[in-house]
N, C-alpha and C positions, 0 to 999 in steps of 0.2 A: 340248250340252257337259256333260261329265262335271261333278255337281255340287259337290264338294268342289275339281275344279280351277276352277270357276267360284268360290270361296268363296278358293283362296289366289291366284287375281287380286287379288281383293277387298281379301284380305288386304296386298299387297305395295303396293296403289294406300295405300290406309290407312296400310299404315307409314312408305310414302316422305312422304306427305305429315305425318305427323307429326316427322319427321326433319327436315324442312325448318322447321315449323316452330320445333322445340326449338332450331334450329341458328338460326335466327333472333332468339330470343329471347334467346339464348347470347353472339348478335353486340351485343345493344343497348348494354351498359355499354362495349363499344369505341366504336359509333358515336355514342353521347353524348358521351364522352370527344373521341371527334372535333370534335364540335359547338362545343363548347367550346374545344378547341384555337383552332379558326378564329376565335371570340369572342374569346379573348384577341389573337389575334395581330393582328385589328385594334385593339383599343386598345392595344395595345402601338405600331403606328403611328403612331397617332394623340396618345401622351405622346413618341414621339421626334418627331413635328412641331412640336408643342407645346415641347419644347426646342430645338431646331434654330432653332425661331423666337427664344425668348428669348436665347438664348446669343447671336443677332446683335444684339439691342437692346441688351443688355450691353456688347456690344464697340462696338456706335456711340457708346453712352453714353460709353464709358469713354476712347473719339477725341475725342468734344465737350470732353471734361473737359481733355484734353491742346490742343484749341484755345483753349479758355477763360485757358489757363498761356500759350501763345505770344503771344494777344492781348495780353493784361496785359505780356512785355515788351516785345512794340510798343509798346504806347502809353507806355510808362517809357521805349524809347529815343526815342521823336519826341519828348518831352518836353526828354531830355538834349540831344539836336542843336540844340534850340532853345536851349539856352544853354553851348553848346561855345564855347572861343577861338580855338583853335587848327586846321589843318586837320589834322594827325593827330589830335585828339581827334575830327575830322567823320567824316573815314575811319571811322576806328574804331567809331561808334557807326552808320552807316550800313552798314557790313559786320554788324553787330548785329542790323540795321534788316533787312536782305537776308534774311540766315539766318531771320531769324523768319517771313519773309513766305513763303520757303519751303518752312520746316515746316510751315506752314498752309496752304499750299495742297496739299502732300504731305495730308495730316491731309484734309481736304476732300475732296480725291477718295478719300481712303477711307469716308470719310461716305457721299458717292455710291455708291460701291461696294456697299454694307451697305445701303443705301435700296434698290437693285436685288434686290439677293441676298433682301432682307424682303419685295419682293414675290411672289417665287417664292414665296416658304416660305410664307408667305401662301396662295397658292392652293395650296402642297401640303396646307398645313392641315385648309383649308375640304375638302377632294376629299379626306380622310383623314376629319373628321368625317361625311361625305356615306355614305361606304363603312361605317364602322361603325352608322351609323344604320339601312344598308339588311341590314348583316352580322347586326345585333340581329334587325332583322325578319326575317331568312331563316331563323336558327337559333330561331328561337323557334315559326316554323311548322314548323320539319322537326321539334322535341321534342314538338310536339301532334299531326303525325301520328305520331310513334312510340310515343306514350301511346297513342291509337285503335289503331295496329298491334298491341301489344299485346294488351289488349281482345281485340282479332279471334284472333289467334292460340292465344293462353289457352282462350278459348272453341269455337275448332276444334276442339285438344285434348282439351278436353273429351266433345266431339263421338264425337270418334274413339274417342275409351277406351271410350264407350256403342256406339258400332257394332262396334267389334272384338270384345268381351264376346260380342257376340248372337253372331259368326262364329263365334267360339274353340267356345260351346255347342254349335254344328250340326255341328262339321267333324268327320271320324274323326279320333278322337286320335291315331293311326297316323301319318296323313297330315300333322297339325300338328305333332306329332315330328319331322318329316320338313322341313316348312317351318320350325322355330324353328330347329333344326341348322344348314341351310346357312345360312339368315338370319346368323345368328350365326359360322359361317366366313366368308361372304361380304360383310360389309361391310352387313350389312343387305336386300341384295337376292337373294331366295329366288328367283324366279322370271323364267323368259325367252322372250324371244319366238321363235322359231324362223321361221325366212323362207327361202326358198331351200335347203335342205336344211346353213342356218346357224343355231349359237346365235348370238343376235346382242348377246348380253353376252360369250361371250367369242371368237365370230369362230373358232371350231373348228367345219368342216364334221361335219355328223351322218352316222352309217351310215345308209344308202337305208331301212333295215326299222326305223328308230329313227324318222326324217324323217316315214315311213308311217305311221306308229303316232300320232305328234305331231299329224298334218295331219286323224286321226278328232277330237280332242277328246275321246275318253270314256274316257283314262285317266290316270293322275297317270304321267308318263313323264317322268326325267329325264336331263341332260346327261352323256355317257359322260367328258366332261373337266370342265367346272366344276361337275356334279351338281344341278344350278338344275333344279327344275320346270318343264317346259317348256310352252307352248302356243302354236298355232296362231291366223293372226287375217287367213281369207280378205280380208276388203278391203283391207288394209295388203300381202298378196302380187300382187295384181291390179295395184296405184299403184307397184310396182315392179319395175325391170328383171329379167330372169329372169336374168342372170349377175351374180351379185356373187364378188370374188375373196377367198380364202381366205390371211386374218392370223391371226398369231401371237397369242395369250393376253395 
């Protein structure tokens, strides 16, 4: 293989992977942000169970307090019947007597009511505190590997700046002219693989004497439509079908 197009192989593996991972590191204050999102929104659950619960103890409470009022004139009117004269004063004070006993027993199955409803809330609770206990624990492993991921990534980085360097020194500057340009019209990706007498970045069949030329290796030969450095890579031709169909750009 032609040595400089062996060198902007090199070069394109190199940049893509640095591309990814700047583009990763780029990602992380979103995916923290994420993290956190999800942190709050479980406690945020877990204070509206937290009130859903009180707000029924409240409201039971505040029935007990309205049966605590009925009882008190129960027992003021069985008091008065016990020393009525008359049967319209009995009437009267046992229609009293009635209505009270009514409200309380209205009032009482709303107690029951609220004793049921406080178990639910109850277990939605506990299954709300359960879920952010385990929410803490998952968000606090996914920020320790993103602190490692980091790390990793930074230090690839680094990697690559020291490998690229030693390239950029070997390559004909002619030829790396050649690769920064399209690099740089293309989205980053200077170079392509050629298969089937296809660029296969941008899927425009090659001329037969361009195809011919790509398939030697030993020249920097590029794409007569997206201009990409092209090269050939017999084993990846062999592992596929000799028809592939010809798309548009």
């Amino acid at each position: 293989m032609h040595s400089d197009l062996e060198r902007v192989i090199t070069l394109q593996r190199l940049d893509s992977a640095a591309h990814d991972a700047q583009r990763r590191l780029a990602d992380e204050p979103a995916r923290a942000q994420a993290l956190d999102a999800r942190l709050e929104a479980a406690r945020q659950r877990l204070a509206s169970a937290k009130d859903r619960l009180a707000a029924n103890q409240n409201a039971r409470r505040a029935i007990e307090k309205e049966v605590a009022v009925h009882q008190g004139r129960l027992s003021k009117f069985r008091d008065q019947a016990m020393a009525v004269k008359t049967n319209q004063e009995y009437h009267a004070v046992q229609k009293e007597i009635g209505f009270a006993q009514t409200e309380i027993k209205t009032l009482e199955d709303r107690i029951l009511e609220r004793m049921l409803e406080a178990d639910d809330l109850s277990s939605s609770l506990k299954r709300a505190e359960t879920d952010l206990a385990a929410e803490q624990k998952a968000v606090e492993a996914e920020h320790k590997a993103m602190t490692s991921e980091n790390s990793e990534l930074t230090a690839l980085l680094a990697r690559i700046t020291v490998e690229r360097a030693e390239i950029v020194r070997a390559i004909d500057p002619h030829v790396l002219k050649i690769f920064e340009l399209i690099s740089k019209r293309r989205h980053g990706v200077a170079v392509a693989e050629a298969r089937d007498g296809i660029c296969m970045i941008c899927h425009v069949r090659l001329r037969p004497q361009v195809f011919n030329t790509v398939r030697g290796n030993d020249a920097i030969t590029q794409c007569d439509s997206c201009q990409r450095i092209l090269y050939f890579s017999p084993a990846a031709a062999s592992a596929t079908p000799a028809n592939v169909p010809q798309t548009a750009r």
